[in-house]
C-alpha positions in Angstrom: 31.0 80.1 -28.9 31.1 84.2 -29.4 31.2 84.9 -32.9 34.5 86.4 -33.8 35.0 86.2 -37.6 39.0 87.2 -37.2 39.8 83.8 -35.7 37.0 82.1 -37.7 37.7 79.3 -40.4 36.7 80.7 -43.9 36.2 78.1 -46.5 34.8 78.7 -50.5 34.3 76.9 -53.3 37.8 77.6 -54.0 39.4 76.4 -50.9 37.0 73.3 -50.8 37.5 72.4 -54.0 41.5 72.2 -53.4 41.4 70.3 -50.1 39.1 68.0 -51.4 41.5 67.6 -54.4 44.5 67.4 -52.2 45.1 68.6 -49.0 48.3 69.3 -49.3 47.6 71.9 -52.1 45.2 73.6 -49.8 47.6 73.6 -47.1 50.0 75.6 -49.5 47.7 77.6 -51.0 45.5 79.0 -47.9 47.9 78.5 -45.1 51.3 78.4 -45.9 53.3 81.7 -45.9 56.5 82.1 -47.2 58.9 82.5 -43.9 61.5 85.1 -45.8 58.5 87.1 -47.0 55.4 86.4 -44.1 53.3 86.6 -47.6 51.0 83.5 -49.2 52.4 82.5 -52.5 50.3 81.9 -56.0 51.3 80.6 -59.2 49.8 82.6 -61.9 49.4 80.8 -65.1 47.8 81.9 -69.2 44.5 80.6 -68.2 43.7 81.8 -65.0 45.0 85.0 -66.3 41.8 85.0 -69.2 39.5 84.1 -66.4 40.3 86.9 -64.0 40.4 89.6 -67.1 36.9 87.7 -68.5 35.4 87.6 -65.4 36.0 91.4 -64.3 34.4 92.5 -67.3 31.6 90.9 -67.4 31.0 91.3 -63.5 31.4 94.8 -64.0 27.9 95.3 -66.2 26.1 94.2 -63.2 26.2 97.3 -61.5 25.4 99.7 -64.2 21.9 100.3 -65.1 20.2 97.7 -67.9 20.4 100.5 -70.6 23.9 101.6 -70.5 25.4 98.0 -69.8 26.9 97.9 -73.1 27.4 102.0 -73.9 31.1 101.2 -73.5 32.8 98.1 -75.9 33.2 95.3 -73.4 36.3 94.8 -75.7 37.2 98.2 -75.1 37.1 97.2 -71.6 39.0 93.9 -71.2 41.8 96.2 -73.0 42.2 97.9 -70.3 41.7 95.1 -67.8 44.4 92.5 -69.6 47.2 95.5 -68.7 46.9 94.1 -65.1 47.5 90.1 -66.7 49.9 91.3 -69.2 52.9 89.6 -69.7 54.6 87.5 -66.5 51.7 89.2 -64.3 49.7 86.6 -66.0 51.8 83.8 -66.3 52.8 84.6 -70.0 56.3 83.7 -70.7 56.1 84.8 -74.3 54.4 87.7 -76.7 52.8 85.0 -79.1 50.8 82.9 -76.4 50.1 86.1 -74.5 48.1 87.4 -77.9 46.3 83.8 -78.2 44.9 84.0 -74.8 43.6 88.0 -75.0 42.3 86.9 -78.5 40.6 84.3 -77.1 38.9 86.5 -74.6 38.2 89.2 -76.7 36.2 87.1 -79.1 33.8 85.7 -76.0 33.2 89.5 -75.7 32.4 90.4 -78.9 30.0 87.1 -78.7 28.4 88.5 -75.5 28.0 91.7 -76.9 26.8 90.1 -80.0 24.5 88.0 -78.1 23.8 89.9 -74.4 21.0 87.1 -73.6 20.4 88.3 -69.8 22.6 90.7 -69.4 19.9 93.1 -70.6 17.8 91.9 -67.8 17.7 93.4 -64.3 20.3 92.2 -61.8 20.9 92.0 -57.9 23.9 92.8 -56.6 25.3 91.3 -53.2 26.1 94.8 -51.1 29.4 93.1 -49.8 32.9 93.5 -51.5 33.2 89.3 -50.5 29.9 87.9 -49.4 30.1 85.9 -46.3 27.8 84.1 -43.9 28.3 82.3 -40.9 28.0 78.5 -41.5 28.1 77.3 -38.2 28.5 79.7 -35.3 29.0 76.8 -33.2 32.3 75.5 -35.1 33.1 79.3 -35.9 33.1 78.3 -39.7 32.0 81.2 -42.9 31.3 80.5 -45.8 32.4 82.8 -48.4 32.2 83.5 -52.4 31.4 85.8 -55.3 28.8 85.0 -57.6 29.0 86.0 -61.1 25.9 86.9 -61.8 22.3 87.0 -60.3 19.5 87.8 -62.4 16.8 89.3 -61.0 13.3 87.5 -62.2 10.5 89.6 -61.7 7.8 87.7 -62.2 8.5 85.9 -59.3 10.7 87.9 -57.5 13.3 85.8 -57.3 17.1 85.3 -58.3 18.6 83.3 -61.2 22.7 82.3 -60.2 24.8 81.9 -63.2 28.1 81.5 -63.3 30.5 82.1 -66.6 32.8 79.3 -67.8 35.7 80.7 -69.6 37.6 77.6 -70.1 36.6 74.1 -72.5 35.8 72.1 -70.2 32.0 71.6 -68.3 31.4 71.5 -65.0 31.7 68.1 -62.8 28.2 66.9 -62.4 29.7 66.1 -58.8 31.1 69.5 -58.3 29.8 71.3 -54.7 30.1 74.5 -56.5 26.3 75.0 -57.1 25.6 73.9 -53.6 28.3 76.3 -52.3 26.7 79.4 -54.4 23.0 78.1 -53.2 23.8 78.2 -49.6 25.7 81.7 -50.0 23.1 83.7 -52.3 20.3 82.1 -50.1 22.3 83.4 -46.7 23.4 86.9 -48.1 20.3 88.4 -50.0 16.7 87.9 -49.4 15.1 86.4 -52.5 14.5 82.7 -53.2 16.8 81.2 -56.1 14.8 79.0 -58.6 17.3 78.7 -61.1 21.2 78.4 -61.5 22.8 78.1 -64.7 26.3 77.7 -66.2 27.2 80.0 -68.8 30.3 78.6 -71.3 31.6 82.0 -72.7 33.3 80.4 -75.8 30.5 78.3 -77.1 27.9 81.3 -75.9 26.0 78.4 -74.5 24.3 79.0 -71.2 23.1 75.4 -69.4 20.9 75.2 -66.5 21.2 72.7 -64.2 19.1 71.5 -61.4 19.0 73.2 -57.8 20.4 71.3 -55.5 18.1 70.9 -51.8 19.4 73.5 -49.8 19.9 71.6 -46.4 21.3 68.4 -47.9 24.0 71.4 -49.8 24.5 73.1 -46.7 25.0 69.8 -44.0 27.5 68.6 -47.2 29.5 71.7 -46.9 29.7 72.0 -43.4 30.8 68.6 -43.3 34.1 69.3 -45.4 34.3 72.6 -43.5 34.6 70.5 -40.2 37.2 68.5 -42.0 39.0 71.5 -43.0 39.1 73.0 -39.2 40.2 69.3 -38.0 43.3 69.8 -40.3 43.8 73.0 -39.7 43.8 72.0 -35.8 46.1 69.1 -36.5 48.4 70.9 -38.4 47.9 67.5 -41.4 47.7 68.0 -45.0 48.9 64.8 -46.5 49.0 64.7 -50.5 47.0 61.6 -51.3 49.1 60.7 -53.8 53.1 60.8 -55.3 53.0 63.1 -58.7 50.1 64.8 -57.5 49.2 67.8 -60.4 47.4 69.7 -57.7 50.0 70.7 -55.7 52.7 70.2 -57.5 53.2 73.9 -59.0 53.3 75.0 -55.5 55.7 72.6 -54.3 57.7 73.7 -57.3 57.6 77.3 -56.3 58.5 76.4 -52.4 62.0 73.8 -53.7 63.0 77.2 -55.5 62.2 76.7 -59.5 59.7 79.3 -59.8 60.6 82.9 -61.0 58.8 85.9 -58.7 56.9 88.1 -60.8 55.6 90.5 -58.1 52.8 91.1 -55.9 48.9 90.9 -56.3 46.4 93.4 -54.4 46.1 90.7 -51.9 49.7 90.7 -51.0 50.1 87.6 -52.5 53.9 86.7 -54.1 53.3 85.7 -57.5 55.4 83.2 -59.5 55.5 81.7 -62.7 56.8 78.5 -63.4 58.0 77.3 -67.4 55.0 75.8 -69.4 53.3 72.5 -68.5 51.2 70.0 -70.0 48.5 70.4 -67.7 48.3 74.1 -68.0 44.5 74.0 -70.3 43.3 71.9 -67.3 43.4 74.9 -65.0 40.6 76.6 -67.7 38.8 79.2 -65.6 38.9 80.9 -62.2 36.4 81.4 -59.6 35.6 84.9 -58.1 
């Protein structure tokens, strides 16, 4: 088949990650449009809204050389940044919990800038706005994702992935994420990874974890990308389960209980919906 990446299946972490959870939530959340609008819909909520604001900041220092990385107060920074999360933009229904979250992320700031570890180290820097590869030309699949960081290790010429945790919570040792930013930093830059690490912003804790083998991570991923097109093909996104948590905000927004809040620089219709318990589960965002 003729490459043609407009009528190609794109999967990422993200995407995988929600059908694998439920495919109904990736149905609503990568397909579905709304039919009065034409536009995809999002529910924004207080801790995705610290991730984005977190993650832009820190993503930022990456292109600026080593030695004026930190000229400018990252919390400085993330001032500016948070206008764009502030109130119902970011899911914050009230003044008090909206100055809990952007204390929160300040103070990770002030830690990094406290503590810059790596970030005073070289970097490499992907030259594409959304890095993409083709998975399998064949099944006219990509593969696409940001990585947070990479950092450059001379000594061996090679790259170091790490990837900053804004939320409580670790990682799933079962999680495909590492695969997924293997496969794409070994498909969209030259130099070998030998290391990938987890950073947890509010601990300042930085783990590294073992590198997956590269085929085994890329046949794994292709096989849930198949699964995905299938879907896709078949037009079936069952949610495994009744009371599902994954895509119940977004069935929430579609029966009409969700209040629209505007639109993203995607196009995306944002809502919010009132507070829920399982809010600190959603505890950071992937770039």
């Amino acid at each position: 088949m003729a490459q043609d990446k407009y009528t190609a299946v794109w999967v990422s972490h993200t995407s995988i990650s929600d059908f694998l959870k439920c495919p109904r939530a990736y149905y609503l959340k990568h397909v579905y449009k709304d039919p009065k609008t034409n536009h995809k819909i999002k529910v924004v909520s207080p801790p995705l809204a610290l991730g984005q604001a977190v993650h832009e900041v820190v993503e930022s220092l990456s292109v600026l050389p080593t030695d004026s990385r930190f000229s400018e107060s990252l919390v400085v920074k993330f001032g500016e940044v948070w206008k764009k999360v502030s109130g119902k933009s970011g899911g914050f229904i009230d003044a008090d919990t909206e100055q809990k979250y952007k204390e929160r992320g300040m103070e990770m700031l002030r830690n990094l800038m406290d503590n810059p570890g790596i970030l005073l180290n070289k970097a490499v820097k992907i030259q594409k706005d959304l890095p993409w590869f083709w998975l399998s030309e064949e099944d006219n699949i990509i593969l696409c994702g940001k990585v947070d960081w990479l950092e450059y290790l001379p000594e061996t010429d090679s790259v170091h992935i790490i990837d900053f945790k804004t939320g409580k919570t670790e990682e799933d040792s079962d999680s495909l994420q590492l695969p997924i930013y293997l496969t794409l930093v070994h498909n969209c830059q030259q130099r070998k990874v030998d290391k990938a690490s987890y950073w947890y912003l509010q601990t300042n804790e930085m783990v590294e974890k073992e590198l997956p083998n590269l085929e085994e991570a890329q046949e794994k991923i292709l096989k849930i990308a198949r699964q995905i097109k299938l879907a896709r093909q078949l037009n079936r996104f069952k949610c495994p389960k009744e009371g599902c948590f994954v895509c119940n905000p977004m069935e929430r927004v579609i029966a009409g209980e969700g209040e629209f809040v505007g639109n993203d620089e995607y196009n995306y219709d944002i809502y919010i919906l009132e507070k829920e318990d399982k809010e600190e589960e959603q505890n950071s965002v992937i770039l």
